[in-house]
C-alpha positions in Angstrom: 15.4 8.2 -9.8 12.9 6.8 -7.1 11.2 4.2 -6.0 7.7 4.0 -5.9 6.1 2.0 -3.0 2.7 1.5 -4.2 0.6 1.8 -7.2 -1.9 -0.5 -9.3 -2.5 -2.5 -12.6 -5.5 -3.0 -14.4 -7.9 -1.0 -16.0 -11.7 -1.6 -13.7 -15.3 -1.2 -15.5 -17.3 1.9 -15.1 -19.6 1.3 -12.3 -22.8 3.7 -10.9 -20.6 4.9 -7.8 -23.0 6.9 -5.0 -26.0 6.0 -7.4 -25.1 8.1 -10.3 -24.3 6.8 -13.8 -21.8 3.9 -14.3 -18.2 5.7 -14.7 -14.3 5.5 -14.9 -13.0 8.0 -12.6 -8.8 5.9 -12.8 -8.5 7.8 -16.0 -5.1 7.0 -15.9 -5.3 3.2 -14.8 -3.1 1.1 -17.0 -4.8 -2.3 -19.1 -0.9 -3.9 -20.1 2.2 -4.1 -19.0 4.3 -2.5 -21.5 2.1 0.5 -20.5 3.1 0.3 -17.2 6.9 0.4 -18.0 6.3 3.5 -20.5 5.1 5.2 -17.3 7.9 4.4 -14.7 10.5 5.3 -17.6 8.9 8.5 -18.1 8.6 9.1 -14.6 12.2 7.9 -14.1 11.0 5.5 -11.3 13.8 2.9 -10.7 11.7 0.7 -9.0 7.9 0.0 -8.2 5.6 -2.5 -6.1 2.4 -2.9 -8.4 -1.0 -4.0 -6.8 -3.9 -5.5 -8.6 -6.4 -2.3 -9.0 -10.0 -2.3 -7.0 -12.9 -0.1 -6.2 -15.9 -2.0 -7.7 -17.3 -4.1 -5.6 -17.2 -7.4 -7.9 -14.2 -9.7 -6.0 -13.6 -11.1 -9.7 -12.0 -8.2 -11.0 -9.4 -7.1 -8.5 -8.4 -11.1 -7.8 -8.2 -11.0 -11.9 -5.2 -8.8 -11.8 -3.1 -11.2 -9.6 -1.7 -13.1 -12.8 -1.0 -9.7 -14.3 1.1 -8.7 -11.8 2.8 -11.5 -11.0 3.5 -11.7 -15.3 4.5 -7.6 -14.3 7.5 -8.8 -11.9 8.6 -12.1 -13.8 8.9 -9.1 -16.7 11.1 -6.5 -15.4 13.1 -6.8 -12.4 12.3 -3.6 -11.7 8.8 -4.2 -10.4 8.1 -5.7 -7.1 4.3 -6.8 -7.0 1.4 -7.5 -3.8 -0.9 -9.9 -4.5 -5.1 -9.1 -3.7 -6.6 -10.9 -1.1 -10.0 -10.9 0.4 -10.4 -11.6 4.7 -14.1 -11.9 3.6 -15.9 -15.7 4.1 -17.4 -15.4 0.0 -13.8 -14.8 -1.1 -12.6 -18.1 0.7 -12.1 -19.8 -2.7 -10.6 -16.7 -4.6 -8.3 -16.1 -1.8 -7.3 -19.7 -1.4 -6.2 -19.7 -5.0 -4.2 -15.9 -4.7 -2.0 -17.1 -1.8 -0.6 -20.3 -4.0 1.0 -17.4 -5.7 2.7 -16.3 -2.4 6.0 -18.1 -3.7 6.3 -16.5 -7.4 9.4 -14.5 -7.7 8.8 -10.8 -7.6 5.6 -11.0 -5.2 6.6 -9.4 -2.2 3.0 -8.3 -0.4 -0.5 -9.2 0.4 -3.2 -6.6 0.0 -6.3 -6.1 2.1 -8.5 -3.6 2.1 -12.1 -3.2 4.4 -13.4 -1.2 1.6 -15.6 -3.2 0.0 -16.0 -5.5 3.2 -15.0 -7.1 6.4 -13.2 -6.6 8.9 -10.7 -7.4 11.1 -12.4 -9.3 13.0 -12.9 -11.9 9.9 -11.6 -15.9 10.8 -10.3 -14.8 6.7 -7.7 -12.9 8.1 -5.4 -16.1 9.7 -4.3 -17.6 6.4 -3.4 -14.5 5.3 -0.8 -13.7 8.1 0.4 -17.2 7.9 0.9 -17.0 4.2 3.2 -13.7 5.3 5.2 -15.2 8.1 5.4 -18.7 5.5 6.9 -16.1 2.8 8.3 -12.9 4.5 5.9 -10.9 2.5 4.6 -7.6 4.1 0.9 -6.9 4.4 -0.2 -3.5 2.9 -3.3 -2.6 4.1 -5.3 0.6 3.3 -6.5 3.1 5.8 -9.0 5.9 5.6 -11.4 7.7 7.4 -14.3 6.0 9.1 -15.9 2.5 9.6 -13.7 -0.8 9.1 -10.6 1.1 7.1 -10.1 3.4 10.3 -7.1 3.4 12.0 -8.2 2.6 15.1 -9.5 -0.4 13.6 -6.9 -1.5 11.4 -3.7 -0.2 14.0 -5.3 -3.2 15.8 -3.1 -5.5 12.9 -0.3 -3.9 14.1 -0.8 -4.5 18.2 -2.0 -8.0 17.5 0.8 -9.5 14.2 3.5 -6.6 14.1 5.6 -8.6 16.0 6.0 -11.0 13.8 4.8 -9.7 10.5 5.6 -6.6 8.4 2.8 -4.3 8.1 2.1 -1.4 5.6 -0.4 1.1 6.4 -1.4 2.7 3.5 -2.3 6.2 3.6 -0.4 7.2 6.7 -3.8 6.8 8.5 -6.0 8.3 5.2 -7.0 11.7 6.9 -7.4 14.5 9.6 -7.7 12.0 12.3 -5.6 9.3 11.9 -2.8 11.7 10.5 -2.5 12.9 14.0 -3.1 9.9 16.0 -0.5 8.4 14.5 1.8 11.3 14.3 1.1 12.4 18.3 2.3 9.6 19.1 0.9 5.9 18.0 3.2 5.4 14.9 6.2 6.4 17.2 4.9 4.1 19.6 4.6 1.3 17.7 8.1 1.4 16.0 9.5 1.8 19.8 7.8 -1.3 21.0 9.5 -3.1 18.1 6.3 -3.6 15.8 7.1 -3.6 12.0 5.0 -0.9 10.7 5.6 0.7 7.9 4.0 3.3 6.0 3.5 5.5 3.1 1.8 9.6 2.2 -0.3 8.9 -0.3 -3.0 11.0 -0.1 -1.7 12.6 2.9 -3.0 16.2 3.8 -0.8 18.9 3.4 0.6 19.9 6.6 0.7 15.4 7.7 4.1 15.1 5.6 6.0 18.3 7.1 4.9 17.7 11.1 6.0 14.0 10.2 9.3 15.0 8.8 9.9 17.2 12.2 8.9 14.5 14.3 11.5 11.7 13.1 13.9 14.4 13.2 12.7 15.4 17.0 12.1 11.6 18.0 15.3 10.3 15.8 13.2 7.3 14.8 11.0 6.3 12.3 13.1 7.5 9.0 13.2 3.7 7.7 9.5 3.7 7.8 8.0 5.8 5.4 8.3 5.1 1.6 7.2 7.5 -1.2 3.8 5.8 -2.9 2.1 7.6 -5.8 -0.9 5.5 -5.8 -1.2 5.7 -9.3 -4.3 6.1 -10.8 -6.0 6.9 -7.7 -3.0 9.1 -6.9 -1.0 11.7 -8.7 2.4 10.5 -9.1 3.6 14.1 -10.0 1.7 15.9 -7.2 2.7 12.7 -4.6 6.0 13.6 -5.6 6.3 17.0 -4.8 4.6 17.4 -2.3 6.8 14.6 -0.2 9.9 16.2 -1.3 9.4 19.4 -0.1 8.9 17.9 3.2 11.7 16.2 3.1 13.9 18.3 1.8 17.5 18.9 3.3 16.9 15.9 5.7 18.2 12.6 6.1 14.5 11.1 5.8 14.8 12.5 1.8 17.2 9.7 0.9 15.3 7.1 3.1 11.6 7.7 2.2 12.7 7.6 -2.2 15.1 4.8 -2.2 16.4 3.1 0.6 13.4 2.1 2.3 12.1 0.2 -0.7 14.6 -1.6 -1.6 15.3 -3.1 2.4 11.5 -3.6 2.4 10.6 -4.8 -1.2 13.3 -5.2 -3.8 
């Protein structure tokens, strides 16, 4: 059994990504909930935090799932759930109306992401981290290559609230680059200056979860900081999971990154 520390709800409409004709590349993105519990029972996933799915770049649809999640976590105490919220001034009003959810039992994170806009630079931002402080609820926040998601963009969260808030950086850094920036040295940093960072491998390159792995175990910190995600459907829960157990394999960080990690952080 594991837990799985970040995956997503809701099916999204086919949309003309790059230019090309509209389609549905989260062939696996689940519409209901009792599909979602088919798949952690199959997958023998004790516990999950679901997120509202995005990638189309309509606000409606991802702020759409929020109720569905929330419904997701009143369900089955097994799932944890993040709600979506936008830094972005034009999702003022749909943000507004996410973060009264902040107090529903089961919600547990806010999500951001830079990729369809803003930045962290965005007045939006505040009443976000307040809602966090207001209901201990950690901020997951994508990363990947490039532009606002960057790391050195987004580790800027961390210098400027990881005091005070708990932060999730999805991806581990999302590629080459910030896979070893923050292994070198800036994730070990952080968790020595007493910053709550957190992250997860999803999408990870091959050789980011093995140097990691050796690092904790060089360092001897940072094993309560990294939680297995499967990203479903932009991930491959399967392939996630094998590949993150053969890194940790025979460690002490194997016990940590599938179970207990979670439940400190989100059950």
């Amino acid at each position: 059994m594991t837990n799985d520390a970040h995956r997503h709800l809701g099916v999204l409409p086919a949309f003309p990504f790059y230019g090309g004709p509209p389609v549905s590349p989260d062939v696996t993105a689940r519409a209901t909930i009792d599909e979602l519990i088919r798949d952690l029972d199959r997958e023998k996933t004790e516990r999950a935090l679901i997120l509202p799915n995005y990638g189309v770049p309509d606000p409606d649809v991802a702020f759409g799932f929020n109720d569905l999640v929330v419904e997701a976590a009143a369900r089955d105490d097994r799932i944890r759930c993040g709600l979506w919220v936008s830094a972005k001034a034009d999702d003022h009003a749909r943000t507004t109306k996410a973060l009264k959810l902040a107090g529903e039992p089961g919600v547990k994170a806010l999500k951001i992401s830079f990729l369809l806009g803003g930045s962290i630079d965005d007045p939006g931002l505040e009443p976000i981290f307040a809602a966090a402080r207001e209901h201990d609820l950690v901020v997951h926040v994508h990363t990947s290559p490039g532009a606002a998601s960057d790391i050195d963009k987004v580790g800027q969260l961390v210098d400027r609230h990881g005091d005070d808030v708990k932060i999730h950086l999805v991806h581990f850094g999302g590629g080459m680059s910030g896979h070893i920036k923050l292994i070198g040295g800036r994730f070990f940093d952080w968790i020595a200056a007493g910053k709550q960072v957190y992250t997860d491998l999803s999408w990870a390159i091959g050789f980011a979860p093995r140097w990691l792995a050796q690092e904790i175990d060089h360092r001897g910190l940072g094993a309560d900081r990294v939680l297995f995600a499967s990203d479903e459907p932009w991930g491959d829960h399967a392939g996630e999971l094998a590949r993150l157990q053969a890194a940790a394999a025979g460690r002490e960080l194997s016990d940590a990154v599938f179970k207990t990690n979670f439940n400190q952080l989100y059950a």
